[in-house]
N, C-alpha and C positions, 0 to 999 in steps of 0.2 A: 545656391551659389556662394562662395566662400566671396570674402573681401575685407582689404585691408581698411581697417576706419579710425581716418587721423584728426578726430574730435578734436583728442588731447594729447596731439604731437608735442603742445608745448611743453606736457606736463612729463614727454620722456616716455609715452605710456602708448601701448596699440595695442588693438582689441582684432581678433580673426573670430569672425562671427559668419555663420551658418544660418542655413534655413532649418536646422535638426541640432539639437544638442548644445550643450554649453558653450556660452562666450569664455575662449582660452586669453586672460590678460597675459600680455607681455610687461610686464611694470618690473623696470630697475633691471631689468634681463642684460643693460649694456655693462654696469658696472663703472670703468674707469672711459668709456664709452657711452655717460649719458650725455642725454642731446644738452649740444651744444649750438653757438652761432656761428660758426666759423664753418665756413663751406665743406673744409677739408672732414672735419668729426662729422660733419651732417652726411655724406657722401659716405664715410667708414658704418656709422650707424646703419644705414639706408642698406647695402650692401650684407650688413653683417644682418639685418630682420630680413631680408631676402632670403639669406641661407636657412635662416631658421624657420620662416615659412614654408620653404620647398621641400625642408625634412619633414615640418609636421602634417603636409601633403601627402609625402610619400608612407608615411604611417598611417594617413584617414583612408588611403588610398589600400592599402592592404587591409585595414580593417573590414573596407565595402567589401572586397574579394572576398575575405573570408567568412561575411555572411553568407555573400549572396552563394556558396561554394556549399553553404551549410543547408540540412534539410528544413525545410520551410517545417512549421510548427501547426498543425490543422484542429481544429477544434469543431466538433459535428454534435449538435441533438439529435441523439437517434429515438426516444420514445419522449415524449407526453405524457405522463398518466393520467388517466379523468375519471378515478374512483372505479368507475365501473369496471376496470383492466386490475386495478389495484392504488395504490395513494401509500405516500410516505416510506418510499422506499430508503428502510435505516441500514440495509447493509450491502458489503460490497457482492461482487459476483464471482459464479464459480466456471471454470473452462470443463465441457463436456468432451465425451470420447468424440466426437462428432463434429468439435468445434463449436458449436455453439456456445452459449450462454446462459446460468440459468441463477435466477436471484428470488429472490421475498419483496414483500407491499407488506408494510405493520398494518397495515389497516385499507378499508376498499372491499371492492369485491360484491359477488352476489349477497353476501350477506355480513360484509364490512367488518369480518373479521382478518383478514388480509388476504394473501393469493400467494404461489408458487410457481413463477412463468419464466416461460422458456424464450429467447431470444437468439436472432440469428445475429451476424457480424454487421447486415445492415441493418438492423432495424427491425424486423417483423419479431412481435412479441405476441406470444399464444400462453393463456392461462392455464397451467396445467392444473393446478387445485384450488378448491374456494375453501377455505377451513369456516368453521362452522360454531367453535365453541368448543363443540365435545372434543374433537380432535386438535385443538389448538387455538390462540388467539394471538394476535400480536407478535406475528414473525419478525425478529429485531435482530437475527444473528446470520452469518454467511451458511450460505450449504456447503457440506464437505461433500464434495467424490470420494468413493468409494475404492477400492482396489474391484470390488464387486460390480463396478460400473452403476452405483446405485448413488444418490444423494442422500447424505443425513442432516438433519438438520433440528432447530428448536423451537419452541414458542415460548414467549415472556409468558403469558396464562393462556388461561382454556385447560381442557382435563376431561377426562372422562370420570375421574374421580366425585368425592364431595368438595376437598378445600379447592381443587382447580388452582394447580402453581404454575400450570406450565406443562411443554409435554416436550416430546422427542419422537420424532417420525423419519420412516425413509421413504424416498419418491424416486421411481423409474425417470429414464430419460422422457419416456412416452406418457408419466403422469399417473401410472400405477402404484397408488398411496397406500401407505400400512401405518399404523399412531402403533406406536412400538413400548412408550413407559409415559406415564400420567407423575407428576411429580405432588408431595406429599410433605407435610409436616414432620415427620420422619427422616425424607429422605433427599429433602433440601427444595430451596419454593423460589423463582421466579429468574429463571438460567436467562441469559442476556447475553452470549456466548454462543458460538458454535462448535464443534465437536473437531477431535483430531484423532485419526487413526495411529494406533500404536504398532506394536510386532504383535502379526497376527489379525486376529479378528476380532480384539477389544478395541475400544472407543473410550476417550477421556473427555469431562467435560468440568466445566464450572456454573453455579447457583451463584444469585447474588443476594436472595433475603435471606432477613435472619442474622447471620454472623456468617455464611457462606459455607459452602462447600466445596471439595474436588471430590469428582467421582465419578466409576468406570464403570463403561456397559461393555456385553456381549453380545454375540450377531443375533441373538436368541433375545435381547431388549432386556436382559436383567440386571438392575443396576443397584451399584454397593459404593457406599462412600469410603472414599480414600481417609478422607481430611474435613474435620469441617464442626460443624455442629456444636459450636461450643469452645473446639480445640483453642483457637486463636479467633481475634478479632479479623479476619481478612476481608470482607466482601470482593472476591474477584468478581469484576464488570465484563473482565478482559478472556479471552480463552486461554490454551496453552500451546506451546511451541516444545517439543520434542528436542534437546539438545544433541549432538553428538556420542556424546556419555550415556544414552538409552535414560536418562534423566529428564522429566517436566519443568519448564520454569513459566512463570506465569505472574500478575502482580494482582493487588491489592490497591480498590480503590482510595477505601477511606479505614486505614492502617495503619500498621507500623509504628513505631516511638512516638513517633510527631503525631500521629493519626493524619498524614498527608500521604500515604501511599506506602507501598513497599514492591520490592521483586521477590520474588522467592522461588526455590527453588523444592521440587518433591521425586522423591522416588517412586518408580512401580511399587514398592512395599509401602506407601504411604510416609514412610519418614519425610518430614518436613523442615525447612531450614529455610530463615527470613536470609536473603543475602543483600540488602539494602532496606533503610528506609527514609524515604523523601525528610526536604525540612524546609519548603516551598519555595529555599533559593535556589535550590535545584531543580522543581519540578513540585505538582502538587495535583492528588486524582488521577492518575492515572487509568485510561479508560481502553486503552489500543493491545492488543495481543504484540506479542515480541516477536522480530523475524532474526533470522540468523544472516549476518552478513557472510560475506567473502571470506574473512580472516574467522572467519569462524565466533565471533562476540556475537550480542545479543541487543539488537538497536529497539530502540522505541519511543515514543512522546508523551510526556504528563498533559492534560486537558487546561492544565494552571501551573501557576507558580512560577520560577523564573525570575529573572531581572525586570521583564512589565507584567507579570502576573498573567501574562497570556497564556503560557503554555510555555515546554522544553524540548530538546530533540537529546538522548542521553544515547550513552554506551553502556555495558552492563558484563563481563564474563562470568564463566563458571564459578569462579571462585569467590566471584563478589567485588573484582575491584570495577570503580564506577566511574565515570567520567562525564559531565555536563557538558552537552559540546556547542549547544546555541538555548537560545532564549530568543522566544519569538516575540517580534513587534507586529504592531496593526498592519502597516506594508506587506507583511511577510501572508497574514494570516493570523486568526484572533483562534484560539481555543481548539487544536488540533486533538479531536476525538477519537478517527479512524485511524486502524492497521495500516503503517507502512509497507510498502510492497520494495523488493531487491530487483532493480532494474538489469536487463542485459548488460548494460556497460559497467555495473555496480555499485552505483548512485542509489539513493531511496527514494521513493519519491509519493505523496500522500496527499490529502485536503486538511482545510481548514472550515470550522463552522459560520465564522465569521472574518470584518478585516478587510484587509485587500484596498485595491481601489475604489471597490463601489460597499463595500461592506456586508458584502453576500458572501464572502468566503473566497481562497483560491484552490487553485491546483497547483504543487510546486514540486522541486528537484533540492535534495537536498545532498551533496556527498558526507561519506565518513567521515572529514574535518569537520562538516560543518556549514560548507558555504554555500548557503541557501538562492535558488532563483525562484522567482513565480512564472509559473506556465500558462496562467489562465487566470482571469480575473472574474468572478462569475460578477450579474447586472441583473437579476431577477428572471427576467425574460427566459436565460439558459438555464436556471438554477439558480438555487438560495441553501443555505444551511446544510453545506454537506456533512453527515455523522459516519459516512460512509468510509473504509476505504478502498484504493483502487486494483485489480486487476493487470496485471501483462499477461496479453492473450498470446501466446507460443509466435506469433505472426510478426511480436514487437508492439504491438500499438496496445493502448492504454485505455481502459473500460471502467466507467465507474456511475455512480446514483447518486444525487442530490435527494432529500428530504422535501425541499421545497421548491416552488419553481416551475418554470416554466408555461407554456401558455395557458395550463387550468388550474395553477397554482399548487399542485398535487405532489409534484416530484419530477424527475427525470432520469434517463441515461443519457448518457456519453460518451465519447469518442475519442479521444486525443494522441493523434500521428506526432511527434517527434523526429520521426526517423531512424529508431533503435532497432539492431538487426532484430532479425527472428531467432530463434533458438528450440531447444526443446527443452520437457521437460518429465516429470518419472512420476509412476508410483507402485511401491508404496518408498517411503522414504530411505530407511535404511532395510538393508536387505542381505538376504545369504546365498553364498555359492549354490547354485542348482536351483535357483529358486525364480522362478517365469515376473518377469517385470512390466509394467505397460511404460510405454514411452507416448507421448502426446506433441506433437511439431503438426509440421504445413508440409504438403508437397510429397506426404511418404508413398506415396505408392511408386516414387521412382530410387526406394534405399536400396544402395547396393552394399552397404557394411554398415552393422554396428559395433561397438565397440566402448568396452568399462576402461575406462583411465587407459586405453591405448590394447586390451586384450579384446579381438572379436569374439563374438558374441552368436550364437545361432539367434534367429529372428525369426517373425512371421508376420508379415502384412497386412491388418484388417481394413482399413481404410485410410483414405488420402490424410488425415490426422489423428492416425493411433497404428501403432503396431506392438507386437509383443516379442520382448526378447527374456532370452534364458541368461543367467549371470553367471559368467566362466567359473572352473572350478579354480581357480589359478590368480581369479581377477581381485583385485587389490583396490582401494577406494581412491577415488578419481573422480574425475568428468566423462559423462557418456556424452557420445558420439557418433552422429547420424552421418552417411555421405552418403550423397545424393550424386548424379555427373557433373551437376552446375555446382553446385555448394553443399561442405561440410557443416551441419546445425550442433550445438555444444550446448551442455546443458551450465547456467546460472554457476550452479552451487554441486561439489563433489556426492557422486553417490557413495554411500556409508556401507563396504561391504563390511559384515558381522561375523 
């Protein structure tokens, strides 16, 4: 209940104080109108904090509206981990043809060298592989979907080999595993990354011992370094992101001039080009893969540096020019590790490893200015130490793994409804006229047209979230688009015809 409190009427001053939110003073607010004795000024005064109280009414009164107007914000523990499932889930997750979910545990398992399991939208999580060693250890990077409908993905170590750096395997939806290349003193040791599909049927990745690598495999598991070995000092931590330009950019942890990071930029031919290097008032370590905004730049967060040394949120273009756009504080989130993810509305939105209210870390929104919220405060209980970053499942809502946490201290997933539409979205990324696409949304089995930047599309419907469309000979790079009878679904970010 609001109310007027005339403590210190004498002193000219009135206080509108709440059961929620700050006390608003009115001090000196009359002007040629402070209180006075004379009945007549007391009376004008009195009248004139009237008016000003029923406006700042009619403002708190529209503010209530327009929450209560707005979608409530949900936050749900969907898994637990307790070793035996898997433990230490360090990376985010990936959306199946199927809609499910499928992610890594670094560690757990029948034989505690981590897991690869499959999760539904509510919660039921089935182990699809136990790795072993030979086949990999310490799953610490997201899985890629395939255009092949398959999963790729990495281990920090394990090997079939003698040095054991690390491996690369793919996994069926259903859990049908192949260990594809053993990584090697030769050919770069201890990948901490996950894989990006290129044009075609090559596969990009990054190594981070040593002095680092980039380097490319085939569907066939044979892998050749781009970059690396000596070339430059780079340790990429971080994977790569596919520009517009058929161009890789990617960063460098502990890099660059400063030796506080770097972005750079590499060609399919291996050519190489630093296009930034940190110098910790900008940012410093750089550990998150770059995603591509709306306006087509290249966002991301350094783990450090900044104005409190916590970490940065930057911009990045093709060409190199750079832009610092926030500096995170302990409120905000302490030390932001994971991939930002490009929300429907086109906001970012990411974790922090520490921070926050309770100092477990948050979940927050941040837009392309800059202007950061927190969405979630984790408290142990739900989660601790996210390294992770988050997911938008086609549906809109927000999927992601804590490190720590939870009720066996192991790790967790998570939930988090916002209220952002649903959408769809494609692969393989950029593509050519005549060339069969998969599209991935909710509800398709009632599409009645697709359509590249506005030209339909032949189609074919595999199930309620995937179907396959053909790319017009005519069709031009845009956004696809799904109509359904109830609603038209749009994808994020423009398809790149080639």
């Amino acid at each position: 209940m609001l109310k007027l409190d005339t403590a210190n009427a004498e002193k000219g001053q009135f206080l509108l104080a709440g059961k929620a939110g700050p006390v608003i003073i009115l001090a000196d607010l009359l002007g040629e109108c402070a209180f006075r004795r004379t009945l007549m000024r007391v009376r004008f005064c009195r009248d004139f904090v009237s008016v000003y109280i029923q406006a700042i009414l009619a403002i708190l009164l529209f503010c209530v509206v327009v929450v209560l107007s707005s979608p409530a914000q949900v936050f749900t523990t969907l898994v637990n981990f307790d070793s035996a499932h898997g433990a230490g889930p360090d990376a985010g997750l990936a959306q199946g043809r199927n809609g499910n979910l499928y992610g890594t545990a670094s560690s757990g398992g029948t034989n505690g060298n981590g897991v690869v399991f499959e999760m539904t939208a509510e919660g039921k999580l089935t182990v699809l592989h136990d790795f072993d060693r030979t086949d990999g250890d310490y799953p610490q990077a997201p899985l890629l979907l395939s255009t092949d409908g398959s999963f790729y993905g990495t281990t920090y170590d394990g090997g079939s080999g003698y040095e054991s750096y690390g491996t690369i395997f793919k996994i069926s939806g259903g859990g049908k595993f192949r260990s594809l290349f053993s990584f090697d003193s030769d050919t770069g040791n201890y990948p901490t990354a996950g894989l990006i599909q290129g044009v075609g049927e090559d596969y990009y990745g990054t190594t981070y011992g040593g002095f680092g690598t980039v380097f490319t495999m085939n569907a066939k598991g044979r892998v050749e370094t781009l970059y690396g070995l000596g070339d430059e000092f780079v340790d990429p931590f971080a994977g790569l992101v596919m520009g517009n330009d058929g161009n890789f950019y990617g960063t460098g942890y502990v890099a660059g001039a400063n030796a506080d990071g770097e972005v750079f930029q590499i060609a399919p031919s291996g050519a190489f080009t630093v296009l930034h290097s940190f110098d910790q008032s900008d940012g410093r370590w750089p550990t998150a893969t770059l995603v591509i905004g709306t306006d087509g730049s290249f966002y991301g967060t350094t783990s450090s540096g900044g104005a409190y040394n916590l970490g940065t949120f930057y911009k990045i273009d093709s060409t190199g020019t750079f832009a610092m756009i926030h500096s995170f504080a302990s409120a905000d989130g302490e030390y932001p590790q994971g991939s930002l993810v490009l929300g429907s509305n086109g906001n970012f939105y990411g974790t922090t490893v520490s921070g926050g209210a309770n100092m477990d870390g948050t979940v927050f929104e941040i837009t392309p200015s800059g202007m950061l919220t927190v969405l979630h405060n984790f408290n142990g209980t739900d989660g601790a130490s996210t390294t992770a970053g988050l997911l938008q499942h086609t549906d809109g809502t927000f999927y992601g793994a804590t490190y720590k946490g939870g009720t066996e201290g192991y790790g967790t997933v998570f939930r988090l409804d916002i209220g952002l539409p649903p959408f769809v979205s494609f692969l393989p990324v950029p593509g050519f006229a005549g060339e069969t696409v998969g599209i991935f949304g909710r509800g398709l089995k009632k599409t009645t047209s697709v359509a590249f930047n506005g030209t339909p599309a032949q189609f074919k419907v595999v199930s309620n979230s995937y179907l396959k469309a053909v790319v017009p000979q005519d069709a031009t790079t845009g956004l696809v688009t799904v109509t359904m009878p109830s609603e038209t679904l749009s994808s994020i970010l423009p398809f790149q015809v080639w």
